[in-house]
C-alpha positions as CSV (number, residue, x, y, z in Angstrom):
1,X,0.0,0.0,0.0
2,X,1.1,3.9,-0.3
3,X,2.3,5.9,2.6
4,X,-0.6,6.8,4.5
5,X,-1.1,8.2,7.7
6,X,-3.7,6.7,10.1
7,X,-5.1,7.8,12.8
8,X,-4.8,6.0,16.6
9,X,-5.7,6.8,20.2
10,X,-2.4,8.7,20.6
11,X,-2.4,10.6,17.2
12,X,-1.0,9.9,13.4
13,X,0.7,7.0,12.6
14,X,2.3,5.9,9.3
15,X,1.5,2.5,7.7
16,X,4.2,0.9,8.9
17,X,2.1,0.8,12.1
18,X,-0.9,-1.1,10.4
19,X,2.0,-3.3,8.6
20,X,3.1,-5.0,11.9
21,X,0.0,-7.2,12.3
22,X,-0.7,-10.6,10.8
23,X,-4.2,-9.7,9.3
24,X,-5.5,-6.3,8.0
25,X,-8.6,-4.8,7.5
26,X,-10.9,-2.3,6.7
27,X,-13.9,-1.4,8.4
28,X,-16.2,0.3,6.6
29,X,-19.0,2.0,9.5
30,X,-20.6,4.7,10.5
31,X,-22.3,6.5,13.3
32,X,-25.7,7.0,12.0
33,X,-25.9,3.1,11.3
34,X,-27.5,1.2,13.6
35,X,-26.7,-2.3,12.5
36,X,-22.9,-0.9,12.8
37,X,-23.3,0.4,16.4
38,X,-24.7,-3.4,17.2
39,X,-21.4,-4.9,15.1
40,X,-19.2,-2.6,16.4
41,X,-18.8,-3.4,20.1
42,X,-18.6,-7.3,19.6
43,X,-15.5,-6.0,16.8
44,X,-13.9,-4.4,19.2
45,X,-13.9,-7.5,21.8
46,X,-12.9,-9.5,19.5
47,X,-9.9,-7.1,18.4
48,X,-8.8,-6.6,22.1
49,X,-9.3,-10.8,22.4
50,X,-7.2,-11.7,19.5
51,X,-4.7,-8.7,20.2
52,X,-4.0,-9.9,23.6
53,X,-0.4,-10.9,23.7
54,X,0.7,-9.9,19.8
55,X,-0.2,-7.5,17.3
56,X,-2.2,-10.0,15.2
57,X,-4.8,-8.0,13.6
58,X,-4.8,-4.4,13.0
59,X,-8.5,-2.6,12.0
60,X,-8.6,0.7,9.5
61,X,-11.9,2.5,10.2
62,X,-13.3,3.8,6.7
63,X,-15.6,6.4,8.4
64,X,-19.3,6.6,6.2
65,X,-20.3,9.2,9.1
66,X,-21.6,13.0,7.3
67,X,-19.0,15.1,8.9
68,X,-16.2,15.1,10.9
69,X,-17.6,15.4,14.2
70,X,-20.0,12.5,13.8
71,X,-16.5,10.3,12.6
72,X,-14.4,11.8,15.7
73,X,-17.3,10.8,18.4
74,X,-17.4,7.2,16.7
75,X,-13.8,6.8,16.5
76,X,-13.7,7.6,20.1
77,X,-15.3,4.4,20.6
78,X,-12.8,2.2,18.7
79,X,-9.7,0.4,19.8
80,X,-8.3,0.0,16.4
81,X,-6.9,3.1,13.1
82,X,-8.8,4.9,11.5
83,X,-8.4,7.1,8.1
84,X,-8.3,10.6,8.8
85,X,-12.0,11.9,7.7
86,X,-12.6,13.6,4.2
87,X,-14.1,13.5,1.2
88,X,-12.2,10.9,-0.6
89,X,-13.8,8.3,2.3
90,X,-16.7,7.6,-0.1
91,X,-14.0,7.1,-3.0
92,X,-12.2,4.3,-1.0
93,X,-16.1,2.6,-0.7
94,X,-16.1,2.9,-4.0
95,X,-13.1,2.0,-5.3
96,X,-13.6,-1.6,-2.7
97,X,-16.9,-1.6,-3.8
98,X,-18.6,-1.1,-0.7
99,X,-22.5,-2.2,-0.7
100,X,-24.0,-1.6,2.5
101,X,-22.3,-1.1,6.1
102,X,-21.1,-2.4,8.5
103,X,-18.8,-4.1,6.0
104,X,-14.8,-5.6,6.9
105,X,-12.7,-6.8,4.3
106,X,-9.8,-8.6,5.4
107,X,-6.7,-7.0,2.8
108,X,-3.1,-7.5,1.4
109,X,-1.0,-5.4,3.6
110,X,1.2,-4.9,1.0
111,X,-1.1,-3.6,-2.1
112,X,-4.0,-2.9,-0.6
113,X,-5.6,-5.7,-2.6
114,X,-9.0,-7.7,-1.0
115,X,-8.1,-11.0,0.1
116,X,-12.0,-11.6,1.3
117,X,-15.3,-9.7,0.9
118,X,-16.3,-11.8,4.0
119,X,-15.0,-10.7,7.1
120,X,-17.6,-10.0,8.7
């Protein structure tokens, strides 16, 4: 993948960050979604769980939120990265032909490239 920042808990971090775990994803969400707030909580225990002694999986938030404000109050909520929120977010649904949220595809760290639609 390019050199992209992220966001964590603790502020930007390159993708060198994301690269250290086993299994990459991205999770596309948003706050207004109620099937997502129900999905989100049991992702999260389930990062922390699996995340428990080694970096194994690392989570890149793809916010679908209306503005930033929404994203930065849902994020809050997250254990995991997050792309920083603009404009192009609904480009990167597109361009992983995003249907319908919640929606985690498990990807090539390298390229970028989906290795399954199915994560969820």
């Amino acid at each position: 993948m390019d050199e992209k920042t992220y966001l964590s808990k603790d502020g930007e971090v390159s993708n060198e960050e994301m690269k250290k775990a086993e299994v990459v994803a991205f999770y596309f969400s948003a706050k207004w979604c109620n099937p997502c707030k129900m999905f989100t909580p049991i992702l999260s225990k389930f990062y922390e769980l699996v995340n428990k002694e080694s970096k194994q999986l690392e989570i890149i938030f793809v916010s679908s939120d209306e503005n930033e404000s929404e994203f930065k109050d849902y994020f809050s909520k997250m254990p995991w990265l997050a792309i920083p929120f603009s404009e192009e977010l609904r480009e990167i649904g597109a361009k992983y032909g995003v249907q319908g949220i919640p929606s985690l595809f498990i990807i090539n760290k390298e390229d970028g490239e989906v290795k399954s639609y199915k994560g969820r």
